[in-house]
N, C-alpha and C positions, 0 to 999 in steps of 0.2 A: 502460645503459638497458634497460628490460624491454621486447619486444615483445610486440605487443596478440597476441591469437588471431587462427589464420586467419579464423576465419569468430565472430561474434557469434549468441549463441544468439536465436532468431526470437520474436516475440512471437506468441503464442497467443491467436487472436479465434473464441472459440463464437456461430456463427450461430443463433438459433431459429428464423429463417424464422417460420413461419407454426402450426407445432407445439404454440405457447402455449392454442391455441385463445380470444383473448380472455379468459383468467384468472386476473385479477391473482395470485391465489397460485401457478398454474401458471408465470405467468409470474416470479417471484419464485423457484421451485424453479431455474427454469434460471440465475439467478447464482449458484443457491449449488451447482448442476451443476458449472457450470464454473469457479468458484473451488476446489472440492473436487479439480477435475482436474487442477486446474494452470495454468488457461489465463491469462491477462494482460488478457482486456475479452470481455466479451459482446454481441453483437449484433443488436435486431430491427431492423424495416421497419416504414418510415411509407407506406402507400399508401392511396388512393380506388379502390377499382374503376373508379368512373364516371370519374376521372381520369388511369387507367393503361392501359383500353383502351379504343378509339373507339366512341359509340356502333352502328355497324352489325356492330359483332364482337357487343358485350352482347345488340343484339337478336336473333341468331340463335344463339347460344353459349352455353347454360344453364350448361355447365362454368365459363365466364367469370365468369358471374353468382354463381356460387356461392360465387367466391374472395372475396364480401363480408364472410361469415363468418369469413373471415380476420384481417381489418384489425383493427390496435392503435388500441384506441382511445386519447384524447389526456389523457385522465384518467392512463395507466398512467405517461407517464415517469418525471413526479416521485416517485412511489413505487418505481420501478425504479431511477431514478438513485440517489435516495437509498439503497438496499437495495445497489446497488453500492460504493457509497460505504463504506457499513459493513463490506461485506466484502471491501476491499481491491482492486476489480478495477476496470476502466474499462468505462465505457458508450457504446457507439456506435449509431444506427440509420442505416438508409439512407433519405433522401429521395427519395421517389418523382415526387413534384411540386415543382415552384417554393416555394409558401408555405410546404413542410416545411421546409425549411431554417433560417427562422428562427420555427417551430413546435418545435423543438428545438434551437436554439441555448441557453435558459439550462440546458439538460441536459447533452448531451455531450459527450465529451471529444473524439472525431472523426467524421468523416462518411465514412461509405462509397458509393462510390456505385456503381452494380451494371451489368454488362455491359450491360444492354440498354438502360440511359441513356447509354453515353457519348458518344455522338453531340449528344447536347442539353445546348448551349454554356452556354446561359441559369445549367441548375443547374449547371453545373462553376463557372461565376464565382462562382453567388451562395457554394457551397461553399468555395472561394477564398476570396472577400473575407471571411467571418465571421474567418478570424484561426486558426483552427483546425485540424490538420493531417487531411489527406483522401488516404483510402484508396481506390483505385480499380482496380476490376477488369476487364480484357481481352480475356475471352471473347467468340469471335467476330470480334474487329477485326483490320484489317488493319495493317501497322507505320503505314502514313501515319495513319490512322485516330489510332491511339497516339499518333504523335505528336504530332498534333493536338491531341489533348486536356490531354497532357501541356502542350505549351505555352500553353492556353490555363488551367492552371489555372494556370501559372509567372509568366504575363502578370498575372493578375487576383492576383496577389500572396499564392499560395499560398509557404510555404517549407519547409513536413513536406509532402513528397507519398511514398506508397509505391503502386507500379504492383502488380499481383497477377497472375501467367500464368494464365490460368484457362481451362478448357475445359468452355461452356456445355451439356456433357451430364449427365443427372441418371438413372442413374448414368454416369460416365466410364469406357469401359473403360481399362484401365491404359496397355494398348498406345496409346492416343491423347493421354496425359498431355503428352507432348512437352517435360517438363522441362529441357530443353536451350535450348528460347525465353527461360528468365530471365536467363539470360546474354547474349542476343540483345538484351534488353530493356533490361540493364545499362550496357552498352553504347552503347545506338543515346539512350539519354536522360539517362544519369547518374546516376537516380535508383536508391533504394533497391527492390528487386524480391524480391515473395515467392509463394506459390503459394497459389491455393484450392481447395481438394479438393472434390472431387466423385467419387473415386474408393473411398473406404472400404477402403483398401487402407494397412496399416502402413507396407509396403516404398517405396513411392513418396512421404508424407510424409518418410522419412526420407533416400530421395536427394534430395529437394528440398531437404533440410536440409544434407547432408554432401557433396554431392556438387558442387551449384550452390548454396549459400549464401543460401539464401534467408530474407529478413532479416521472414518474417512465414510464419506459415499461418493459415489460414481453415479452415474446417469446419462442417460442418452437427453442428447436437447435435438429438436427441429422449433424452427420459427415458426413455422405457420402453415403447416401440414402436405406440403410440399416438397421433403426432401424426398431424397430416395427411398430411404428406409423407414419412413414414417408408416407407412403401410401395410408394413409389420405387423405393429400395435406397441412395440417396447419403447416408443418415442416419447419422452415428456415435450409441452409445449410448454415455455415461456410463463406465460398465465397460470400453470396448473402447480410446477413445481414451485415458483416464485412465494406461496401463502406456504406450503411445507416447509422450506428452510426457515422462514421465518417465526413462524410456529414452534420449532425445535431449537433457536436462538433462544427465543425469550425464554421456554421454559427450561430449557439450562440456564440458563442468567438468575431464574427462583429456585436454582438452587443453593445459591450462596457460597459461605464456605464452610459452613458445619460449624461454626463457634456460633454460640446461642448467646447471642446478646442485642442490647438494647440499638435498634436499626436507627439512622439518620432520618429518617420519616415519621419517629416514633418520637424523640429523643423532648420533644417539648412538651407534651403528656407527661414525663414522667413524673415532675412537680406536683399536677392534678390528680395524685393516685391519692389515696384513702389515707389519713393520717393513722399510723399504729395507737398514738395516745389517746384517740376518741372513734378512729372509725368514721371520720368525716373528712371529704372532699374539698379543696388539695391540702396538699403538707401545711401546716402551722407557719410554716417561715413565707410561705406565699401568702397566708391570708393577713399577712402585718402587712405587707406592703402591699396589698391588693389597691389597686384606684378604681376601680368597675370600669364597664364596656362602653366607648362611646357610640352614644343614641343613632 
């Protein structure tokens, strides 16, 4: 019987965050970004300014105010989904509020829902109850915290849950990645545990990959260093992440399946090994019918 791989290769979710700037073909380049990359689903954000931060922050916070400019408007999914759709990848956003939830329900394929909501039970149920598998990320929480929510989507009758370790610094220096919590995480819930970058750093996707098995990454995309949030510094480009995924394809693919035996690449050698009755090059049964090499 063949055993499976250590470790199953992670699925790849390109965030746009907020980068899209509101336009639909902008926003339409970043599926075909992250299809082109490699990645497995793309991911915007559904939010309300006025329903993400309390009015006494808006009225004294221009910064706040500004983030309006940001918002996906409701018109874009269905074109995005469908645009997904065509080109093979999966479509996620993250509900900000309550009614996003079932504001994109006939679109996505899962729901993410982002560190600084996990506290608020309401959307993890209503996430839950749609039927659909929901992806939720950890930055900032404390294990109870985790667990809490964990079970509260477990309760509301979620069955695809994947937890994501995530360290809500934008950028993350490396030294605070602390990729050793997914394992921590694996553990203390059962579930499926993958990492969200905010670190821009090759090397750290890929221990999160090979090292602690992380069965998802996340990542911020801009096209071409013009979104909003590029500015940052937590933004992969196109070009940069595109050679990492693929780097970590292939070498999960040399891992095989752990049964040690004779490879299809190999398999016409095996004739030409050393005959046991004299210790000479190949088998006896080849050298009767050998005809030699044409010149």
């Amino acid at each position: 019987m063949e055993r499976q791989p250590l470790f199953i290769a992670p699925v790849f979710i390109a965030e746009a965050s907020s980068n899209h700037g509101r336009d639909l073909d902008r926003a339409r380049a970043f599926v075909d970004a992250a299809a082109d990359a490699g990645c497995d689903a793309v991911k915007f954000q559904l939010f309300k300014i006025d329903r993400m931060f309390a009015p006494e922050i808006l009225a004294l916070s221009p910064k706040h105010r500004a983030r309006a400019e940001w918002e996906l408007p409701l018109d874009h999914l269905a074109p995005l989904a469908e645009h997904c759709s065509a080109r093979g990848i999966q479509f996620s956003c993250t509900p900000f509020y309550l009614e996003a939830v079932a504001e994109l329900a006939p679109f996505v394929d899962f729901y993410k829902v982002a560190s600084y909501e996990l506290l608020v039970t309401d959307l993890l149920r209503a996430c839950a109850e749609s039927g659909k598998p929901v992806v939720l990320s950890t930055g900032m929480a404390t294990v109870a915290e985790i667990s809490a929510a964990a079970a509260t989507l477990t309760d509301a009758g979620a069955s695809d849950i994947t937890l994501l370790h995530c360290v809500s610094a934008y950028p993350t220096p490396a030294a605070e990645a602390n990729l050793s919590a997914i394992a921590q995480l694996r553990d203390l819930t059962g579930l499926k545990v993958g990492w969200s970058d905010h670190t821009r750093r090759p090397a750290v996707i890929e221990r999160a990959v090979h090292r602690w098995g992380a069965s998802a990454v996340e990542f911020h995309l801009d096209l071409d260093g013009q979104g909003a949030e590029y500015a940052a510094g937590h933004c992969w480009l196109p070009q940069e992440i595109a050679p990492v995924i693929a780097r970590i394809r292939e070498s999960l693919a040399a891992d095989g399946s752990g049964f040690k035996g004779p490879q299809p690449s190999e398999l016409s050698d095996r004739d030409w090994r050393a005959d046991p009755a004299d210790g000479m090059r190949p088998l006896k049964h080849v050298r009767m019918t050998y005809k030699g090499e044409a010149a």
